[in-house]
Every structure is written in structure tokens, then in C-alpha cells.
Backbone of each chain as ProteinMPNN parsed JSONL, in Angstrom:
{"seq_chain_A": "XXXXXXXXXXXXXXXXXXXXXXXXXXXXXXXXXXXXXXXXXXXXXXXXXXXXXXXXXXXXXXXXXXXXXXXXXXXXXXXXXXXXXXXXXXXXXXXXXXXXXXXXXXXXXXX", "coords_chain_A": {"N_chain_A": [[-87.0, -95.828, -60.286], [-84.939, -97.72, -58.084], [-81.463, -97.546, -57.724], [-80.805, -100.369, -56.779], [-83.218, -101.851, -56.554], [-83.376, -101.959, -59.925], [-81.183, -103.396, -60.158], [-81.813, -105.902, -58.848], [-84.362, -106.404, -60.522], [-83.64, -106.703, -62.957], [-81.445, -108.842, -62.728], [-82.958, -111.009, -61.701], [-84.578, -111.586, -63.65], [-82.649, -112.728, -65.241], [-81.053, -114.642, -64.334], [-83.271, -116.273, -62.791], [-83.701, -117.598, -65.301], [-81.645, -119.171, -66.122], [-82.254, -120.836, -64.054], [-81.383, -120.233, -61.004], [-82.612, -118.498, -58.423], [-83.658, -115.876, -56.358], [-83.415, -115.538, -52.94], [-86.133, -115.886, -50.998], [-86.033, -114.048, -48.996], [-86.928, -110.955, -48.959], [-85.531, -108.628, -47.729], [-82.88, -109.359, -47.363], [-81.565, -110.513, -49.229], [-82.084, -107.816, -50.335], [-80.263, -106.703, -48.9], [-77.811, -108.292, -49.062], [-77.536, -107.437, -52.183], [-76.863, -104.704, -52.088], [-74.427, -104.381, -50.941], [-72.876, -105.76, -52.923], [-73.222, -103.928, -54.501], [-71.519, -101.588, -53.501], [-68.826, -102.937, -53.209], [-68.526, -102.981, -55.6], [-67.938, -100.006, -56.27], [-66.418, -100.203, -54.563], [-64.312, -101.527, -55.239], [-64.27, -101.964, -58.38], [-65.052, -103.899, -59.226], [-68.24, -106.613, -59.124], [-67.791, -107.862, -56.065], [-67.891, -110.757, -53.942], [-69.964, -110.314, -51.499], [-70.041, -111.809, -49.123], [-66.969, -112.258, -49.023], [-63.536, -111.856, -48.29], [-62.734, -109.649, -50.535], [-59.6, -109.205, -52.876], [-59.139, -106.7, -54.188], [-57.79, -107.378, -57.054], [-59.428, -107.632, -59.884], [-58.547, -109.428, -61.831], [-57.178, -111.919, -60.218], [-59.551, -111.814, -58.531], [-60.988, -112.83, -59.831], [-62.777, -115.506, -59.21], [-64.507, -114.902, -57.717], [-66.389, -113.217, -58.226], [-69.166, -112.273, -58.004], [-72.323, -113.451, -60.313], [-70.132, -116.241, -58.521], [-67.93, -118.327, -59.227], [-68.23, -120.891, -58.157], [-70.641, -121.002, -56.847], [-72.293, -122.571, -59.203], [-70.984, -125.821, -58.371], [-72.158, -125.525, -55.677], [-74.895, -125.205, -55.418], [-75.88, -127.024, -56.757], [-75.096, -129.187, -54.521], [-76.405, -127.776, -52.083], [-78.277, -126.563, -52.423], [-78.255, -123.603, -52.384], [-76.074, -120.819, -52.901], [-73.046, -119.772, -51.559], [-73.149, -117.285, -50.12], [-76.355, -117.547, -49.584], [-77.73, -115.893, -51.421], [-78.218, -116.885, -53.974], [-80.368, -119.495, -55.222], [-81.709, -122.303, -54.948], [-84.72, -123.666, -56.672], [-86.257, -125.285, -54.671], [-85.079, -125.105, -52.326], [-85.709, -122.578, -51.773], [-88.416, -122.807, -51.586], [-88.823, -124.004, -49.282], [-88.341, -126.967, -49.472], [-86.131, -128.163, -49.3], [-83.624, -129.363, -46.635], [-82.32, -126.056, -45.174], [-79.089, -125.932, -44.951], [-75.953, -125.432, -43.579], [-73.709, -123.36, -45.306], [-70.676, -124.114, -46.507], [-67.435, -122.705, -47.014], [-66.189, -122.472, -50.061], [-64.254, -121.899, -51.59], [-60.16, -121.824, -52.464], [-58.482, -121.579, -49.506], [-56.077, -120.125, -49.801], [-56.63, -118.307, -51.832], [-56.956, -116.486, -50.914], [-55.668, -112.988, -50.761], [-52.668, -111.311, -48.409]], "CA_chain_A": [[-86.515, -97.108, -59.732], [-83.607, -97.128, -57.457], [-80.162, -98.845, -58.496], [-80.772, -101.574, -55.87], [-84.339, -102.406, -57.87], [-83.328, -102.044, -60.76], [-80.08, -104.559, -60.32], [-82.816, -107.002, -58.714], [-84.948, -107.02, -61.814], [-81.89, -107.307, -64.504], [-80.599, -110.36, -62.124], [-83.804, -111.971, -61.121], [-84.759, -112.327, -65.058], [-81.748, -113.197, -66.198], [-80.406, -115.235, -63.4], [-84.552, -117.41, -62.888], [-84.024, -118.342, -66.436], [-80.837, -120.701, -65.852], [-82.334, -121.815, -63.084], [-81.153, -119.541, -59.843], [-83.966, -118.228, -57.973], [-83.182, -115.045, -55.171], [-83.584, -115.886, -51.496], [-87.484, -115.0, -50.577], [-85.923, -112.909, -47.61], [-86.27, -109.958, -49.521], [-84.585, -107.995, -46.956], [-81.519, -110.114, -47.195], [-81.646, -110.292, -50.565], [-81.163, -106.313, -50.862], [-78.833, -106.38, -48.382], [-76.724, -108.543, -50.392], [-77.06, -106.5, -53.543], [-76.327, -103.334, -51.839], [-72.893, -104.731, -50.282], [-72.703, -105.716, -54.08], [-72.878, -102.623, -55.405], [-70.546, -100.968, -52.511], [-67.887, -103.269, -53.584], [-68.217, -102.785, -57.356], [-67.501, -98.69, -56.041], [-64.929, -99.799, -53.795], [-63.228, -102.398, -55.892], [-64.626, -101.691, -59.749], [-66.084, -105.215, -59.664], [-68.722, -107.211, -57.945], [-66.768, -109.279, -55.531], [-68.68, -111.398, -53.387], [-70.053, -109.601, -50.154], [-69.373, -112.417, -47.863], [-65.988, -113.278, -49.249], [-62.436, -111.187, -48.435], [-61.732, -109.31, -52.173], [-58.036, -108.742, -53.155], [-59.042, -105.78, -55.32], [-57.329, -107.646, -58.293], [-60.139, -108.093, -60.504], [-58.272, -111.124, -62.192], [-56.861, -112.782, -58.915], [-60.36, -112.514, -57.905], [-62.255, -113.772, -60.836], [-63.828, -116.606, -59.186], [-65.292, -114.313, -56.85], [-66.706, -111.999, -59.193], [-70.567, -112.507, -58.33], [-72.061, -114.665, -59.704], [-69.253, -116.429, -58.936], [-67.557, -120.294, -59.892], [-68.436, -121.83, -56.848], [-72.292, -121.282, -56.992], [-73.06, -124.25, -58.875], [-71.307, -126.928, -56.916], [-72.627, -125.024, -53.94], [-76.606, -124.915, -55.766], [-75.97, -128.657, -56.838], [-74.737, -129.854, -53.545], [-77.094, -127.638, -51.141], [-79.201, -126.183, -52.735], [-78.243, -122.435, -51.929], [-74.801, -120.152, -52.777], [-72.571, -119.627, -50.368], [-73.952, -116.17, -49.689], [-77.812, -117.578, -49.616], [-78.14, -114.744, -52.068], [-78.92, -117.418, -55.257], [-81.169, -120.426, -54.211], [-82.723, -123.52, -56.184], [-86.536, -123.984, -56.344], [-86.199, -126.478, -53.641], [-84.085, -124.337, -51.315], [-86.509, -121.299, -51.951], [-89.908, -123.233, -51.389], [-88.277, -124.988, -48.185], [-88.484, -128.162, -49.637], [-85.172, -129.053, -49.078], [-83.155, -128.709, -45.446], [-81.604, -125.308, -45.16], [-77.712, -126.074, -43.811], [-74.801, -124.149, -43.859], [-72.871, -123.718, -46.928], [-69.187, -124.357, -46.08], [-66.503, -122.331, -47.999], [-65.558, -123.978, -50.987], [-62.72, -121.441, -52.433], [-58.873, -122.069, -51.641], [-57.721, -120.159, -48.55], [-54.603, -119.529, -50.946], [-56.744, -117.101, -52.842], [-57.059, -114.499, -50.048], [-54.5, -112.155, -50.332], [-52.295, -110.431, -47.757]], "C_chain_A": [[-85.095, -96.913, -59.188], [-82.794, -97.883, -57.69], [-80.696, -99.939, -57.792], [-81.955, -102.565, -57.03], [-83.887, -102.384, -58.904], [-81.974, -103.421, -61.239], [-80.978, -106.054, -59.87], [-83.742, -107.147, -59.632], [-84.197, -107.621, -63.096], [-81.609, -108.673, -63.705], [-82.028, -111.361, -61.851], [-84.381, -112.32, -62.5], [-83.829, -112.935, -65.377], [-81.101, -114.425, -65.785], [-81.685, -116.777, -63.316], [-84.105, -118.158, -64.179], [-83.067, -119.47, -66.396], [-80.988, -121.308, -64.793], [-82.06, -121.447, -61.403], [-81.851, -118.528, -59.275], [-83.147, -117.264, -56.738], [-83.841, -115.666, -54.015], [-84.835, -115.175, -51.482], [-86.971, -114.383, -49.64], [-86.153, -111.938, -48.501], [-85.406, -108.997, -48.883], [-82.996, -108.4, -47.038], [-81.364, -110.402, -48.525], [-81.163, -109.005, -50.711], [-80.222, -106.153, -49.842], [-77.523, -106.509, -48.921], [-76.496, -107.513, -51.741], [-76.87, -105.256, -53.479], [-75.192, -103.512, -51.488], [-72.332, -105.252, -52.217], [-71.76, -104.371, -54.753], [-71.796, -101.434, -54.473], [-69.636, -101.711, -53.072], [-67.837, -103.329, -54.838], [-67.888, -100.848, -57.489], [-65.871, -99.031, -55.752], [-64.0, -100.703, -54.81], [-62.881, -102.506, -57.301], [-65.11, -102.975, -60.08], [-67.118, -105.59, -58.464], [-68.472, -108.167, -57.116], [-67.619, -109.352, -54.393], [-68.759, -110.62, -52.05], [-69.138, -110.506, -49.078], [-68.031, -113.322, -48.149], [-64.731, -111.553, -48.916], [-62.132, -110.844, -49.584], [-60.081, -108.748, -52.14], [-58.228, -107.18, -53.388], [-58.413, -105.536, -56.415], [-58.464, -108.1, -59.072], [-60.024, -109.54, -61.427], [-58.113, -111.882, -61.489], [-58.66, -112.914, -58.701], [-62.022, -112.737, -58.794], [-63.239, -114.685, -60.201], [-64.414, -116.521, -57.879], [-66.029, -113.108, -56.939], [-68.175, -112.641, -58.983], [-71.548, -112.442, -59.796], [-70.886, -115.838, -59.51], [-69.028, -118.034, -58.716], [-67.988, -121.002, -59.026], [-70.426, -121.938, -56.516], [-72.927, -122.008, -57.382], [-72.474, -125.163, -58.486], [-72.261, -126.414, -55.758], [-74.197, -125.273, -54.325], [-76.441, -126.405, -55.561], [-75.942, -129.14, -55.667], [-75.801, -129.512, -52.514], [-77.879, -127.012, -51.099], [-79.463, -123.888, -52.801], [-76.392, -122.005, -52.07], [-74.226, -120.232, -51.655], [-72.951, -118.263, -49.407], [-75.582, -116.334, -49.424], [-78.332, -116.548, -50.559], [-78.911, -115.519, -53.093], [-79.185, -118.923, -54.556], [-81.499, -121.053, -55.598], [-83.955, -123.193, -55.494], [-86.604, -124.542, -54.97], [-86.22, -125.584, -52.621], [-85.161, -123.452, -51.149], [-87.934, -122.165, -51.325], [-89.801, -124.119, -49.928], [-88.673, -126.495, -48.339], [-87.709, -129.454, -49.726], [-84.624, -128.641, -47.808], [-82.597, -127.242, -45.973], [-79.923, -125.072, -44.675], [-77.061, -125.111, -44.596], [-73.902, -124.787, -44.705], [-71.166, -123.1, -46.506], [-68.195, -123.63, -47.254], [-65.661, -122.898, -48.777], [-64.301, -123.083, -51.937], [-61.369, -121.682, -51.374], [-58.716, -121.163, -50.733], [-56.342, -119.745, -49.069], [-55.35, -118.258, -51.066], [-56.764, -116.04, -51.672], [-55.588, -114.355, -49.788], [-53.992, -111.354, -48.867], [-52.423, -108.754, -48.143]], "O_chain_A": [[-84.253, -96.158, -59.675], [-83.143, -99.042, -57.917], [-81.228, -100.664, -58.632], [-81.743, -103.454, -57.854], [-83.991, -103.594, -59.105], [-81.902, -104.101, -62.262], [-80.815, -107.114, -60.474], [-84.117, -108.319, -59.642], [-84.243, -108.606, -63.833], [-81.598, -109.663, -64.436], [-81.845, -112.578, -61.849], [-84.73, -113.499, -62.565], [-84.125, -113.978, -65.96], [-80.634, -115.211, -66.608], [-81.366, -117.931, -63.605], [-84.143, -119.387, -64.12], [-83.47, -120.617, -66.588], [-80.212, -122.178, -64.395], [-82.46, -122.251, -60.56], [-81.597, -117.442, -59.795], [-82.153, -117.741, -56.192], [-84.86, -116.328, -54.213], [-84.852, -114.003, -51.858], [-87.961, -113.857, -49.132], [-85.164, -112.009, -49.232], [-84.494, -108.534, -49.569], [-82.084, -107.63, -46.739], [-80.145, -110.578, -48.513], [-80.019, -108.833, -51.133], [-79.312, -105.347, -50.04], [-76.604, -105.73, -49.175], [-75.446, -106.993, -52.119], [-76.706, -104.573, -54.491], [-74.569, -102.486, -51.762], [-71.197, -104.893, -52.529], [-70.649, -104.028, -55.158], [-71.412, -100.429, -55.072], [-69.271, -100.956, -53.974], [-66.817, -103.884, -55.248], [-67.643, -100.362, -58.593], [-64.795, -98.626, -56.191], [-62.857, -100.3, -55.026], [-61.789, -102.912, -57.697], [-65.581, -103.164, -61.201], [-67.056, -105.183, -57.304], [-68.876, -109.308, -57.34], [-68.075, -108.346, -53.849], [-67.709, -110.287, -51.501], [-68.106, -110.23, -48.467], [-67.842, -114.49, -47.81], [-65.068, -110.42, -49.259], [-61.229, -111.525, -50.069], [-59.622, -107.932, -51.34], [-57.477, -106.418, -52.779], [-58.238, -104.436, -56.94], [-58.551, -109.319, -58.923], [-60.879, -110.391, -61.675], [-58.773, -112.897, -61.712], [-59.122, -114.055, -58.708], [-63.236, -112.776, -58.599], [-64.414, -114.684, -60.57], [-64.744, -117.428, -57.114], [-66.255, -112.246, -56.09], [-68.456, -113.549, -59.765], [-71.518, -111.37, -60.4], [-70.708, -116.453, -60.562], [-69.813, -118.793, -58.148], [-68.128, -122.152, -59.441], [-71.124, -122.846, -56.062], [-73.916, -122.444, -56.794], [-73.31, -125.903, -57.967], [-73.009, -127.132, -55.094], [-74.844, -125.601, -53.33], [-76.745, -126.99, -54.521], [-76.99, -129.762, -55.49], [-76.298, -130.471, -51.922], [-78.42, -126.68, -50.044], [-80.423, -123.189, -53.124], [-75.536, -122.681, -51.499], [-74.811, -120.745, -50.701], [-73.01, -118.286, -48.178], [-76.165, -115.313, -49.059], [-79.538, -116.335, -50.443], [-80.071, -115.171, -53.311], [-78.508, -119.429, -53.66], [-81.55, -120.63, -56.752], [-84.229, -122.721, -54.391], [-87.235, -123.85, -54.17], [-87.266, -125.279, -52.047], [-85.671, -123.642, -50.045], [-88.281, -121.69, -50.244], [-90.732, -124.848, -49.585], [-89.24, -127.129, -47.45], [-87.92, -130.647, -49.941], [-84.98, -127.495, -47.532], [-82.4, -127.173, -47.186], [-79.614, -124.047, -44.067], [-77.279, -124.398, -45.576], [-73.476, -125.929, -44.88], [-70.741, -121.963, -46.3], [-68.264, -124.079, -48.398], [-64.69, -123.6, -48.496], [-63.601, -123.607, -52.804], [-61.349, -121.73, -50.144], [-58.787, -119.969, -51.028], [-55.666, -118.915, -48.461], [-54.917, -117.227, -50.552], [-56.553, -114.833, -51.798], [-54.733, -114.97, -49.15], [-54.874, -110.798, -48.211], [-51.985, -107.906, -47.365]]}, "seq_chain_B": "XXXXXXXXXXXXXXXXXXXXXXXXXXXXXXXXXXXXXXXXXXXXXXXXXXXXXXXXXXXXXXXXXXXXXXXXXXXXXXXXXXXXXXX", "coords_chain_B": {"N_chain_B": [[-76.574, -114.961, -8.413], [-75.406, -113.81, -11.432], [-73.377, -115.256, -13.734], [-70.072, -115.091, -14.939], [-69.638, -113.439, -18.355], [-68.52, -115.356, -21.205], [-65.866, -114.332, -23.12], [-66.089, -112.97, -26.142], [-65.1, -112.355, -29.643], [-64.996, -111.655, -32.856], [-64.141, -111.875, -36.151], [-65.049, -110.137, -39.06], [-66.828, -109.158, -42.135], [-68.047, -106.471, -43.566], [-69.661, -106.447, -45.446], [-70.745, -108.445, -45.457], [-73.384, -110.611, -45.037], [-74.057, -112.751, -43.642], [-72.143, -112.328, -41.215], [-73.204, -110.263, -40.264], [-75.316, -111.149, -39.962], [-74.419, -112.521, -37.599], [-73.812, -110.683, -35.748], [-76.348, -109.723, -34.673], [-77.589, -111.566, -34.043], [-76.044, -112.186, -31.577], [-76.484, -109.256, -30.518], [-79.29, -109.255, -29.931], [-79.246, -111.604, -28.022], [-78.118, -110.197, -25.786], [-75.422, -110.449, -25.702], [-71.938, -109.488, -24.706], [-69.296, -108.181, -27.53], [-66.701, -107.844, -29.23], [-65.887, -106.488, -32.776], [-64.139, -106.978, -35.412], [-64.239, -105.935, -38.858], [-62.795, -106.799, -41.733], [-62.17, -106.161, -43.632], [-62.423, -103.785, -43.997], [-59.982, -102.723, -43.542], [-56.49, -102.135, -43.91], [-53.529, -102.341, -45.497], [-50.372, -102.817, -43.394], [-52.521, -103.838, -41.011], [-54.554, -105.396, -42.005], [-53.039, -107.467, -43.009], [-52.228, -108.554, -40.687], [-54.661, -109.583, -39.646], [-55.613, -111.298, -40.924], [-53.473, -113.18, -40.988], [-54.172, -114.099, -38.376], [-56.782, -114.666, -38.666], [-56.587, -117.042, -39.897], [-54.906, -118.894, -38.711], [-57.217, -119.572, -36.724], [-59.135, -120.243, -37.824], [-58.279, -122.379, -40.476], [-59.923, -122.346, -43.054], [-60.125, -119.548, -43.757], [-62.134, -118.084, -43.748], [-65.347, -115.983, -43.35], [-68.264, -114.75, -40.575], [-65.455, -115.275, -37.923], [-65.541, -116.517, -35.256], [-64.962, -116.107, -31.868], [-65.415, -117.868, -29.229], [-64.827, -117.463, -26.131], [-63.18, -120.112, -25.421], [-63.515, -121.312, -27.691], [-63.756, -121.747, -30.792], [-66.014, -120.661, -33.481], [-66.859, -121.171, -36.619], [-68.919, -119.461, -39.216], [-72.203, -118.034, -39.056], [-73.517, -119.865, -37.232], [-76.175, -120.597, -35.42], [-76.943, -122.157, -33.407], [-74.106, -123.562, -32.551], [-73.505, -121.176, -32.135], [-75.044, -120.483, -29.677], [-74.38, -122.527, -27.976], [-71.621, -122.403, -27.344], [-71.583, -120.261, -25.972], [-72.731, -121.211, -24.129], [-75.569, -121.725, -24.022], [-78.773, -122.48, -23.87]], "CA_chain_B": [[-75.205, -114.212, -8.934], [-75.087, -114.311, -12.921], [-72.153, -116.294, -14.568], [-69.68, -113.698, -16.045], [-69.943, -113.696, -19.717], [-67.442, -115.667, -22.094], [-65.115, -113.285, -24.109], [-66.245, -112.899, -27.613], [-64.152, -111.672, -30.548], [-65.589, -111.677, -34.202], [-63.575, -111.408, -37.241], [-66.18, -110.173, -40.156], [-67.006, -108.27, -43.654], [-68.524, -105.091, -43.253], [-70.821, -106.221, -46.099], [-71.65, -110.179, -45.298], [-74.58, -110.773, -44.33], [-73.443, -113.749, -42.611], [-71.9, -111.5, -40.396], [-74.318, -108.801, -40.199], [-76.271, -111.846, -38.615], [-73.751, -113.323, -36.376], [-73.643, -109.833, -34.713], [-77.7, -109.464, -35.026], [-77.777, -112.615, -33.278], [-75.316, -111.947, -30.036], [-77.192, -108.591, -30.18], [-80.407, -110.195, -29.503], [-78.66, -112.202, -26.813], [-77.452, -109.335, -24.914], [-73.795, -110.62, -25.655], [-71.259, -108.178, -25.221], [-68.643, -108.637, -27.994], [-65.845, -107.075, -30.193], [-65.318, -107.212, -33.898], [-62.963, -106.516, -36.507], [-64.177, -105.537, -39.992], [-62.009, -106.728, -41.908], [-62.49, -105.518, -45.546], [-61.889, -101.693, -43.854], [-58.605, -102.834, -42.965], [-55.914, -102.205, -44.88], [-51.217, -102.874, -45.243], [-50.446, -103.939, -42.123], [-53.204, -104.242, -40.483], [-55.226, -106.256, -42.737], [-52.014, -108.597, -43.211], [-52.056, -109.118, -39.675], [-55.946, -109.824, -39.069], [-55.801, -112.177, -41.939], [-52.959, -114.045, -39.966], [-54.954, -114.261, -36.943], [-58.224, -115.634, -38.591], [-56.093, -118.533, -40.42], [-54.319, -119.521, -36.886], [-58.22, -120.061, -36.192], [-59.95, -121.031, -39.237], [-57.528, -122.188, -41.682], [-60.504, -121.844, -44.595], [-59.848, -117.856, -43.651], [-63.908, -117.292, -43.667], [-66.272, -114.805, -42.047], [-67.516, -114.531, -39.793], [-65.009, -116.153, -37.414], [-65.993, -116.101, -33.92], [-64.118, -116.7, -30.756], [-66.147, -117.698, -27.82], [-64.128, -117.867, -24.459], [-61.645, -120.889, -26.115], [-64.392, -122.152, -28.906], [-63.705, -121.045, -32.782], [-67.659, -120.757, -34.618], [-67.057, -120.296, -38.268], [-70.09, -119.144, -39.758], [-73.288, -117.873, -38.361], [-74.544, -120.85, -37.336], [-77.372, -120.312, -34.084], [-76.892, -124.047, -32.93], [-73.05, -123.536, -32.319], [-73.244, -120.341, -30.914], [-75.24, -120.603, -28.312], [-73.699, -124.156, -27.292], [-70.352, -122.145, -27.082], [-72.184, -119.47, -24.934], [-73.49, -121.858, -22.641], [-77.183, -121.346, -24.246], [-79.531, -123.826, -24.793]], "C_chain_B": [[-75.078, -114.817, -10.85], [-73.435, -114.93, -13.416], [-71.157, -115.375, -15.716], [-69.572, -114.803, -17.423], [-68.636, -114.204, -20.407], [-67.045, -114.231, -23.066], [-65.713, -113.526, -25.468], [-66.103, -111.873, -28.684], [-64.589, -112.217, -31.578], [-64.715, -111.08, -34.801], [-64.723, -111.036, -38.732], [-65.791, -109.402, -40.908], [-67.942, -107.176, -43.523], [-69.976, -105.248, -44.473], [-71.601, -107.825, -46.595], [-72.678, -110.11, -44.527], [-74.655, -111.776, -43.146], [-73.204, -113.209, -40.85], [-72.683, -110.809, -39.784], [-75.117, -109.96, -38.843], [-76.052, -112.366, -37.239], [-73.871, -111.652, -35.369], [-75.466, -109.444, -34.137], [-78.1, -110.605, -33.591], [-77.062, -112.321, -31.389], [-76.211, -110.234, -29.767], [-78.71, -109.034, -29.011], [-80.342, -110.761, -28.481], [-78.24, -111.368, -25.887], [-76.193, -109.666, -24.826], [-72.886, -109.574, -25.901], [-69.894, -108.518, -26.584], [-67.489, -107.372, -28.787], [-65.812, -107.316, -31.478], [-64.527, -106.59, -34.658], [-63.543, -106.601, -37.774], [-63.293, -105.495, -40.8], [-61.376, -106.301, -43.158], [-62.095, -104.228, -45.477], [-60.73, -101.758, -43.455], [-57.59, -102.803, -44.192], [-54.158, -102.21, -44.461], [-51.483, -103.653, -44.078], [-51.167, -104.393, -40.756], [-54.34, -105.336, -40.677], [-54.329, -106.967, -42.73], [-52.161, -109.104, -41.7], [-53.76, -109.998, -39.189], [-56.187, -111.002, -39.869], [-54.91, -113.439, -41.435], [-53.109, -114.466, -39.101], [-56.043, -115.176, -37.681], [-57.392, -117.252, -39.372], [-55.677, -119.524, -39.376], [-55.84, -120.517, -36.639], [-59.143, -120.85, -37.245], [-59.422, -121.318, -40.393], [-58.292, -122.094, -43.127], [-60.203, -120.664, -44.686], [-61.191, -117.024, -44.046], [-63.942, -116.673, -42.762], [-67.471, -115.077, -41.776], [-66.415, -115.725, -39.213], [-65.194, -115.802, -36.107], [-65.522, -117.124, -32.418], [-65.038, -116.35, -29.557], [-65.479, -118.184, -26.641], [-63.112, -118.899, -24.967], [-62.238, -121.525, -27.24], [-64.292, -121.193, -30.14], [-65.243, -121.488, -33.075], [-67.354, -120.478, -35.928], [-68.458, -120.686, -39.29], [-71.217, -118.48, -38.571], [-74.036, -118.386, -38.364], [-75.449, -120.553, -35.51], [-76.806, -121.455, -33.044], [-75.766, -123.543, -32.097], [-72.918, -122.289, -31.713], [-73.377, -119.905, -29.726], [-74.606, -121.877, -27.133], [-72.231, -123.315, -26.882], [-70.688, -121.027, -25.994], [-72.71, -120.388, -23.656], [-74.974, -122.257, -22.824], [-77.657, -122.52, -24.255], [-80.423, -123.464, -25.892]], "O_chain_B": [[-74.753, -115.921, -11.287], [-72.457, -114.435, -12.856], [-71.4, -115.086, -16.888], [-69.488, -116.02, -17.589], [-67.633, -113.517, -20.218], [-67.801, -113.383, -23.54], [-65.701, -114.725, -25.746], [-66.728, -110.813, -28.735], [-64.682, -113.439, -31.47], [-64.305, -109.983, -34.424], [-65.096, -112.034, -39.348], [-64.705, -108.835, -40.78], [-68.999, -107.72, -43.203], [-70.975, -104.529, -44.481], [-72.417, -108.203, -47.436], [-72.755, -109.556, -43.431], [-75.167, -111.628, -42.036], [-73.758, -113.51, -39.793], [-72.741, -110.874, -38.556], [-75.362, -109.832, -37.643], [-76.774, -112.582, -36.266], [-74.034, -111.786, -34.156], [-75.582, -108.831, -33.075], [-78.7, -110.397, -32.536], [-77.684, -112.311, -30.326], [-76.582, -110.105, -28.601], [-78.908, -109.052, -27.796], [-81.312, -110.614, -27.738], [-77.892, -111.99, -24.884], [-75.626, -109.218, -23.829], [-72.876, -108.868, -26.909], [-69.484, -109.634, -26.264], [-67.681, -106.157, -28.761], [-65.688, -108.525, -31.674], [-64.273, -105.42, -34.371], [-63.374, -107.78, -38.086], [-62.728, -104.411, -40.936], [-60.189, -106.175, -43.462], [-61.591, -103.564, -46.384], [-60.301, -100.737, -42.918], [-57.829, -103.347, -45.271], [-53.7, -102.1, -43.324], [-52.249, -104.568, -43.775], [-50.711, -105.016, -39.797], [-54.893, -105.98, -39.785], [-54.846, -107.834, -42.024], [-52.21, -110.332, -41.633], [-53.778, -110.954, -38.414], [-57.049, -111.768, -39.439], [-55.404, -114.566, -41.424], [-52.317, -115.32, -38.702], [-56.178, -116.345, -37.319], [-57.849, -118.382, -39.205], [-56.049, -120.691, -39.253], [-55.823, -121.731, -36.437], [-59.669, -121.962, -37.197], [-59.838, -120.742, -41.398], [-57.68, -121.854, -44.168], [-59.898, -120.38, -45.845], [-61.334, -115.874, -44.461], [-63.239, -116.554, -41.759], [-68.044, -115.711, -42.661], [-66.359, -116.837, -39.737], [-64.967, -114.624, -35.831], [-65.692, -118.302, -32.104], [-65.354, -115.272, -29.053], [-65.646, -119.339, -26.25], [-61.97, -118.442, -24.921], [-61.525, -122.328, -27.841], [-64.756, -120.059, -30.262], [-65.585, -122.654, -32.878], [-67.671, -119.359, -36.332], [-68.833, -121.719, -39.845], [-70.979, -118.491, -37.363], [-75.099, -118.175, -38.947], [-74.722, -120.292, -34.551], [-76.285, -121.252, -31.947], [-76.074, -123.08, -30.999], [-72.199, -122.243, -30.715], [-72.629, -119.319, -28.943], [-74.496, -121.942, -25.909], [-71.723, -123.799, -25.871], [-69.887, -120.979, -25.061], [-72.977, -120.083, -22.494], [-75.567, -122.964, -22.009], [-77.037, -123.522, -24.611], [-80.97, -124.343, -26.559]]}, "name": "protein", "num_of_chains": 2, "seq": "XXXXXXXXXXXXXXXXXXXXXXXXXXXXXXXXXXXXXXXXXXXXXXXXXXXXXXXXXXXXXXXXXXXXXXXXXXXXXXXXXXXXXXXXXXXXXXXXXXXXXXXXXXXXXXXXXXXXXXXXXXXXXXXXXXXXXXXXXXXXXXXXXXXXXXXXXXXXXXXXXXXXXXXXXXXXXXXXXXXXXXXXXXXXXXXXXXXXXX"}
């Protein structure tokens, strides 16, 4: 099993059970968790693909996948800000699909 | 006589998907474009690219995409072709 699979079975049990369901793209799905695992090389954590990391692992706590902003963002639209973690809804297209607006401070990105 | 093409300049993450699509997308379109990766950037060049996308998008998301005088932030379809001219 190759890291990629094997980080998509550890997360898709552990992750379904509270309730956060992976994007049926699967393609886009491992895309995400390969840009994952590239920035847990390049940075020593998993800092959100589609977010600017500091490479302060504390500064960027609340972008440490999964990270703080995922459930307003599930609650509100049904889908992360990355589309990576999805509600039932979201996943079964049973709710619209819109775009998920960046909900961390533009403070936190560092120079 | 075709309609020269609006300028388009992309600020992105080398490992957003977001991104990945916004360029996937102007691909597809035959749009010619530029972008900046901005995660491979680093001192003062990253300080400066980071000053540029706030000017335009003060959230400081990716992508950010400059079409001819129109800011897109995100890779939304709708909005990019409307800023292209598309229908």
C-alpha cells in the first residue's frame, strides 16, 4: 500500500466517524493528500495545501490539517475550504456546491 | 480578426488544488497566462508577492487571478470566463 493509500484509509475511518466524509473526486482527493504529505516534508507538519504556511508549526496551528476552520466551513457549506472534507449532503450532491470563501485572518500569513 | 487576449497573471500554491484548477481551466481555454507559485518563493521575494496579492485581495488567498483590470479570487468558472469575455 502506498503512503498516499494508506493516509486515505487512517483519515477516511477516523475522520467518517465524526462525521467528515472525503470528496468522491477521488482524483482530487489524492491530490490533496499528496500536497499534504509534500508539506509535512517541506514544513514537518500538515499545513493546509491550499493555504500559504509560515513554516512555524505554532503560528500555523489553525492550519494544521484538519484544521479550525473546517467546521464553520462544513456547518455553513457543507464542504472545507479545500473541498478535501465534505458533509453527507455536500458528497451525495444534495446540497448546492458554492465556493468556500477564506475564513482565516489575512494577519496570519506571514512575510 | 480575433480580439487580442486579456493579460492574465495568477498568484497560486504549487500544491492547491484550487489552483491546479484555475490553471487546468485557462488551459482548456487556450488562455495564455503567467503564474507565480508562491509557496516556492522565498526572503524577498515571497515578502514581495505576498504584498502584491493583498493590494489585490486583501483576504491574501489563492489562487488570485488578474484578468486584463478584473481581480478573480478563487477558481470560480462563472467569474472567469465573464472576466475573459466568455460566455
Amino acid at each position: 500500500m502506498s503512503e498516499i493509500d494508506e493516509l486515505y484509509e487512517r483519515l477516511k475511518r477516523f475522520q467518517e466517524a465524526k462525521g467528515y466524509f472525503f470528496n468522491k473526486d477521488r482524483e482530487r482527493t489524492y491530490e490533496l493528500l499528496a500536497a499534504l504529505l509534500i508539506n509535512k516534508k517541506r514544513y514537518g507538519y500538515m499545513a493546509c495545501p491550499c493555504r500559504l504556511a509560515s513554516g512555524d508549526r505554532d503560528w500555523d496551528r489553525d492550519i494544521a490539517c484538519p484544521c479550525v476552520y473546517r467546521e464553520p466551513d462544513v456547518r455553513e457549506f457543507g464542504s472545507c475550504y479545500c473541498n478535501l472534507y465534505v458533509s453527507a449532503a455536500w458528497k451525495e450532491e444534495k446540497i448546492p456546491r458554492v465556493y468556500v470563501p477564506e475564513r482565516r485572518p489575512p494577519g496570519k500569513i506571514r512575510l | 480578426m480575433s480580439v487580442p487576449q486579456k493579460t492574465v497573471k495568477m498568484y497560486t500554491l504549487s500544491t492547491c488544488s484550487h489552483c491546479r484548477a484555475a490553471k487546468q481551466l485557462l488551459n482548456d481555454l487556450g488562455v495564455q497566462y503567467e503564474y507565480t507559485d508562491v509557496d516556492l518563493l522565498s526572503g524577498s521575494a515571497r515578502a514581495a508577492a505576498i504584498e502584491e496579492v493583498r493590494k489585490l485581495n486583501p483576504s491574501c488567498s489563492f489562487p488570485t487571478i488578474i484578468i486584463g483590470g478584473t481581480i478573480v479570487v478563487g477558481s470560480r468558472e462563472d467569474k472567469i470566463r465573464e472576466a475573459l469575455g466568455l460566455k
